[in-house]
N, C-alpha and C positions, 0 to 999 in steps of 0.2 A: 767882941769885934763883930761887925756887919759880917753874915755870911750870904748877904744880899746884896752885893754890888754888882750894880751894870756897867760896863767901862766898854767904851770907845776907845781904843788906842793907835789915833794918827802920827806919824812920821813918816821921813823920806827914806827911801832904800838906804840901808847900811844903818838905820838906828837903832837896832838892834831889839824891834817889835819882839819878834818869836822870842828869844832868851828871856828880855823882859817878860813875858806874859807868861814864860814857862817855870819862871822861878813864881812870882806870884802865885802859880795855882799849887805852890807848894807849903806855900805860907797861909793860904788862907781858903775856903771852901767856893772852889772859882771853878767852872768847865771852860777852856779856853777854844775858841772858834777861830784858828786863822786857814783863811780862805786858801791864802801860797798853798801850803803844804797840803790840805785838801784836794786841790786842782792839781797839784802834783804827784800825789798818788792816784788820780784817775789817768793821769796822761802813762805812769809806771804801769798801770794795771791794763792799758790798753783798750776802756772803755770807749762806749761811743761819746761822753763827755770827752774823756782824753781828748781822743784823736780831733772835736772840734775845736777844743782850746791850745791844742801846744804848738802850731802856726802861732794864735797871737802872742804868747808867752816868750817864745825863742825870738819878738822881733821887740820884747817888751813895753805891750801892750796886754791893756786889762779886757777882762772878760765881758761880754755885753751886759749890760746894766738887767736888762729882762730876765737874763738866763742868772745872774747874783741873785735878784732878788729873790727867784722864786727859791733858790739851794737856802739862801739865808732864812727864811719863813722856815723850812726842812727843817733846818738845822735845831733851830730855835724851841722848836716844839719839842724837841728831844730833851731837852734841859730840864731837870726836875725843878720845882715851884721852890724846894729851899736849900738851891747852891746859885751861886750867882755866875754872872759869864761875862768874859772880855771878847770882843769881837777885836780880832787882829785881822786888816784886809778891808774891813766892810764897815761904814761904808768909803768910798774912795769919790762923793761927789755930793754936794748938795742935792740931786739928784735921789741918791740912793739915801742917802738920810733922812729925806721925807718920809721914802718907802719904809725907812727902820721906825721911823713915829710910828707909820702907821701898824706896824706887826705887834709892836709896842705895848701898843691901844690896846690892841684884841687882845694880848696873853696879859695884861694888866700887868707889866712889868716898865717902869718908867725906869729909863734911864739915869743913872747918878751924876756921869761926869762924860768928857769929852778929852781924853788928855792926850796934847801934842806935845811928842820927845821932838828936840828942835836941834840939830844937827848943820853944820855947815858943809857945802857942797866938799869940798877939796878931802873931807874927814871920811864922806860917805863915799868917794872913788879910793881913799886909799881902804878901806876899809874890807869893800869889796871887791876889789879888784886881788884881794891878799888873803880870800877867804878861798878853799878847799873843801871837799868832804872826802874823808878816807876811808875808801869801800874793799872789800877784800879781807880783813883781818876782824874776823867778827862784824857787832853792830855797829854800823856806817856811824861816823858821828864829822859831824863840824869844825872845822880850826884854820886858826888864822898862818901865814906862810913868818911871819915873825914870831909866831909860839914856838920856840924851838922845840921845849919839853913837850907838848902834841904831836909835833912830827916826828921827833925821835920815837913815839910813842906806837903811831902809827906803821910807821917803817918795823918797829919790831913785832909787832904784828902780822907781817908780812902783807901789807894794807898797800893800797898805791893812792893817792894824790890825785881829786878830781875837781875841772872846775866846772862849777853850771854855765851853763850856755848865757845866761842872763846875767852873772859875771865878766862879762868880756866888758874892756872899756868903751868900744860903743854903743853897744849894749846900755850900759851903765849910763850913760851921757844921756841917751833916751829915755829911760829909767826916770831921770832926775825933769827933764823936759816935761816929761808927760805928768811929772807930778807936781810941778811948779801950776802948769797949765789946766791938769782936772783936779786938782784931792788938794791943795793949800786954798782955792774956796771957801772949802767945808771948814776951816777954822772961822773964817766970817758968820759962817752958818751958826756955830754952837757957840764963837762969841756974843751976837747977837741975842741968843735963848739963854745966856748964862750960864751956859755947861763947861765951858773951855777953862782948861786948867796946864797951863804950859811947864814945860819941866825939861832943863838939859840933859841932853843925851852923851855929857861926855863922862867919861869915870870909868869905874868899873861897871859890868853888869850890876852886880847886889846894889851897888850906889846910886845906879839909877832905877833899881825895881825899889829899891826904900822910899827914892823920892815920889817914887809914881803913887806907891801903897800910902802914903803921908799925904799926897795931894788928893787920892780919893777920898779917904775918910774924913778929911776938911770938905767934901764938898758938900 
């Protein structure tokens, strides 16, 4: 198996990017780069990153394309020459996918595929609007408010039930707005170049990390 894949993993809030891309880097020799949870532990850590992004964050807006680009080039370089990496987050614009060519270039790592999990509006608000993280009872971890056995789980724990700020249905509604209007572009973009490889995001997690890992290695 390729321990060389570059993957692009486009979708809309709620399709469940991070899960996907965290099962894959278990299956296969992957460093997974997503941007969310980076930016979120600077905003936790109280960095002067943090505190310039978590204004745009809480009003669900994305980070200025200057200030990604150059964290991404960062990041990238970190990555040893033989494990490959999924970018979750990045990029979110025709815009910033230029900018990934060109990082590209210079570390002489092209690109394999482009793959969009494709999710319906109505699937991505109940999704998130019903997601949780339970902090308190040990390592914080993720769950949906219909996983009973989670919550039961967490509760014994003595854990309590928290929702992100970017979880709110307004929230959410701008969420989807903002990614209709900049990041569904960028499928033109990799259609165009012949990278885009579309894949539904409904199933289970593993049923959509199988079809993602089946769609890369066709590409």
């Amino acid at each position: 198996m390729d321990s060389r894949l570059h993957i692009v993993l486009i979708g809309p809030p709620g399709a469940g990017k991070s899960t996907i891309a965290g099962l894959l880097a278990r299956r296969i020799p992957l460093d997974v780069v997503a941007t969310g949870q980076r930016l979120r532990q600077e905003i936790a850590a109280g960095s002067p990153l943090g505190r310039q992004i978590e204004p745009l964050l809480e009003q669900g807006h994305f980070a200025p394309d200057a200030l990604m680009d150059r964290l991404m080039r960062e990041w990238l370089a970190t990555i040893p020459t033989d494990r490959g990496f999924l970018l979750d987050g990045y990029p979110r614009s025709p815009h910033q996918a230029i900018a990934l060519e060109a990082m590209l270039a210079d570390l002489r790592r092209p690109l394999t595929c482009a793959i969009a999990l494709e999710l319906s509006d109505a699937e991505a608000v109940r999704r998130l609007s019903g997601r949780r993280i339970c902090r308190g009872g040990g390592e914080p971890f993720t769950l949906h408010l219909d996983d009973a056995a989670a919550v039961a789980r967490c509760q014994e724990r003595g854990g309590t039930l928290e929702q992100r700020d970017d979880d709110r249905p307004d929230v959410i509604q701008e969420r989807l707005r903002v990614y209709a209007r900049e990041t569904e572009p960028l499928l033109g973009f990799y259609e165009a170049r012949g990278y885009l490889r579309r894949v539904d995001a409904a199933g289970t997690p593993e049923e959509v990390a199988a079809r993602v890992l089946d769609a890369a290695l066709a590409a």
